[in-house]
Each structure stands twice: as structure tokens, then as C-alpha cells.
N, C-alpha and C positions, 0 to 999 in steps of 0.2 A: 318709296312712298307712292300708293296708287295717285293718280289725278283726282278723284272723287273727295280723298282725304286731305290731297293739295286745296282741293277750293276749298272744303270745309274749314280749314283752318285760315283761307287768305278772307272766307266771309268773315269768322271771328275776329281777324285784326281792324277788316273793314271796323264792325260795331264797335271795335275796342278803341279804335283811331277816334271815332265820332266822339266818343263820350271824353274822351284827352285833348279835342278841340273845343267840347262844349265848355270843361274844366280852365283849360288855357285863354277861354275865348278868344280863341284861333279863329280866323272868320275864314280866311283862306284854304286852311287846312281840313274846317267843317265843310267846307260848300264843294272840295273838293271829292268828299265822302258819297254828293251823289251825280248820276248822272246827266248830261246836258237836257233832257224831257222828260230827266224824275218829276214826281210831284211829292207834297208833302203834308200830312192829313194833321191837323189839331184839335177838330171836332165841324162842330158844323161851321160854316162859314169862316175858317179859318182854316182852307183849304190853297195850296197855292201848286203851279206850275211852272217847272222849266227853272234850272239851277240861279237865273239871276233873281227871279221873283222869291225864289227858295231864301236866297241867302239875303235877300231886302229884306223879307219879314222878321227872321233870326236876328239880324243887326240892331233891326228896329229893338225888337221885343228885348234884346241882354241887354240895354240901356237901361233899363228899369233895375237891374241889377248890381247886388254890389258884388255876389260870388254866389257862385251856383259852382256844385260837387254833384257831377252824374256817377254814378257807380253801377255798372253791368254786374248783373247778376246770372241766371241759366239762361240757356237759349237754343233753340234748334235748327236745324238746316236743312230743306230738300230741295234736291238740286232736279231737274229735269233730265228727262234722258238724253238731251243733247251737250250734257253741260257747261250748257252757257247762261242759264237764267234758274233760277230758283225761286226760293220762297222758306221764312224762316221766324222766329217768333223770340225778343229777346227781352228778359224782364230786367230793369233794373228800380233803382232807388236815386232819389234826388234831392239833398240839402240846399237849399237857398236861403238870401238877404234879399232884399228889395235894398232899393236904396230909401224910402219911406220909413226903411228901420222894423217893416215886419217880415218873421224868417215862418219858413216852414221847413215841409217831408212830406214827399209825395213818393208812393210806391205805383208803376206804372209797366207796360209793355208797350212794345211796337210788335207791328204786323209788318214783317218787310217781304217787298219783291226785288231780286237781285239780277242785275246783268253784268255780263261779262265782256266788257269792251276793251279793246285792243289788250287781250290777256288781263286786265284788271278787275277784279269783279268792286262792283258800284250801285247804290240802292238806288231801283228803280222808280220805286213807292215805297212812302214811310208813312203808315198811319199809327200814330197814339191813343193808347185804350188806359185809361186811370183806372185804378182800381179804389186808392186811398189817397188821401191829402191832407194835411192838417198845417194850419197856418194858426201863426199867434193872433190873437184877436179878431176869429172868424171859425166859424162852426165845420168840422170835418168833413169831408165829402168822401164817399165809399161809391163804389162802382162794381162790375166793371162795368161803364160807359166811356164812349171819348167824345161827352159833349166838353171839358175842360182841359186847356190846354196849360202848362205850367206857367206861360210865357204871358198867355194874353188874360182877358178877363175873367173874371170868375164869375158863373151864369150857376144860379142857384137853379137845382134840379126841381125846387118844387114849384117857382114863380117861372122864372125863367126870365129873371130880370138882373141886371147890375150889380152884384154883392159887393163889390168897392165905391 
């Protein structure tokens, strides 16, 4: 197996790993996913730096949750010519509960940057781009934009005010 196809496959387990912490809500296992001066994009102002702020917000935000199902779906990988960093695009789908008792489905991607630290490869930068959403008791959102993050609040795209 070339090195080229080695990373590409240790990136796929990286995002495969994420989304089986996000599922397990593993906070250790997620925060481990990136690196110590990743950042992590949600939209606007819900942008954060450096894996302890990363994985504060995370903690905070799966509190509001009773179970969230991330499921990856395609995705792609370009590695650089040194291959130690890359950059790569992975779509998945996501069933949640609130604990308020309203569920949705939000079909979304990330935009990631990857590095490859002590042999591991680790996301550098996570930014999330929504595409779709749909919650019970709350009108659809269609994208792609990443002003809405799953986790935090829902900012109506026409006001641009508090939807909960």
C-alpha cells in the first residue's frame, strides 16, 4: 500500500472516529480527533480555537441533547505534496433529540484541514457548511450556508434573530 493511500484511508478513520464520538458522546475521544491549535468553525461567531476551547463548546452544546446520530456519508481527500497536511470535504447526515423533546435532520458538510502530527493525521480546521435542516416545530432551513450550527442556536436567515 503506497503512503498516499495509507493517509487517505488513516484521514477516513480520523472522520469516521469523530462522528462514533460524536454518536457515543465520547468527549475525550472527540477532542482527541483534533489538533492542540485546530480551530473549529459553526458559523459566525461560533467559531472557536485551540482543542480545550474546542471541546468546552462541544460539552457545553451535547448537554441540550438527549442523542444525536452523525452518519458520514462521501468525502474527499487532498493531501499536499509533502504529505503531512491536506485538506478534504466530508458530507454527512445528523438525527437528533433535544432534550426540550424537539427532534430533527440536518444534512450538512465539513470543510477540513488536516495535519499530520507525530504520524497521526488530526484536523486542523473544521469548518461546517449546512445545507438542510428540518426540526419539528420550526420551519426548514436550506443552504449551503454555515451561518447554523446543529449544536447552537438557530439564526433565521431572513431576520437574523433567535428562532428558539
Amino acid at each position: 500500500m503506497t503512503e498516499n493511500l495509507r493517509s487517505h484511508n488513516a484521514i477516513s478513520d480520523l472522520v469516521h472516529r469523530y462522528a462514533n464520538a460524536v454518536n457515543d458522546r465520547d468527549s475525550e475521544a472527540w477532542s482527541s480527533t483534533f489538533a492542540l491549535e485546530a480551530s473549529w468553525d459553526l458559523g459566525p461567531e461560533r467559531a472557536v480555537k485551540g482543542r480545550a476551547e474546542i471541546l468546552s463548546l462541544w460539552t457545553k452544546e451535547m448537554q441540550r441533547f438527549r442523542k444525536v446520530v452523525q452518519i458520514v456519508d462521501s468525502g474527499t481527500v487532498d493531501l499536499d505534496q509533502s504529505g503531512c497536511s491536506g485538506s478534504g470535504r466530508w458530507y454527512f447526515k445528523e438525527h437528533f433529540e433535544r432534550n426540550d423533546g424537539t427532534s430533527g435532520f440536518m444534512v450538512a458538510h465539513y470543510d477540513d484541514e488536516y495535519l499530520k502530527v507525530n504520524g497521526q493525521w488530526l484536523f486542523a480546521v473544521r469548518s461546517l457548511v449546512l445545507h438542510d435542516r428540518q426540526t419539528s416545530g420550526a420551519e426548514d432551513e436550506t443552504g449551503p450556508t454555515p451561518i447554523v450550527d446543529p449544536l447552537g442556536p438557530e439564526v433565521s436567515t431572513a431576520t437574523g434573530q433567535n428562532d428558539r
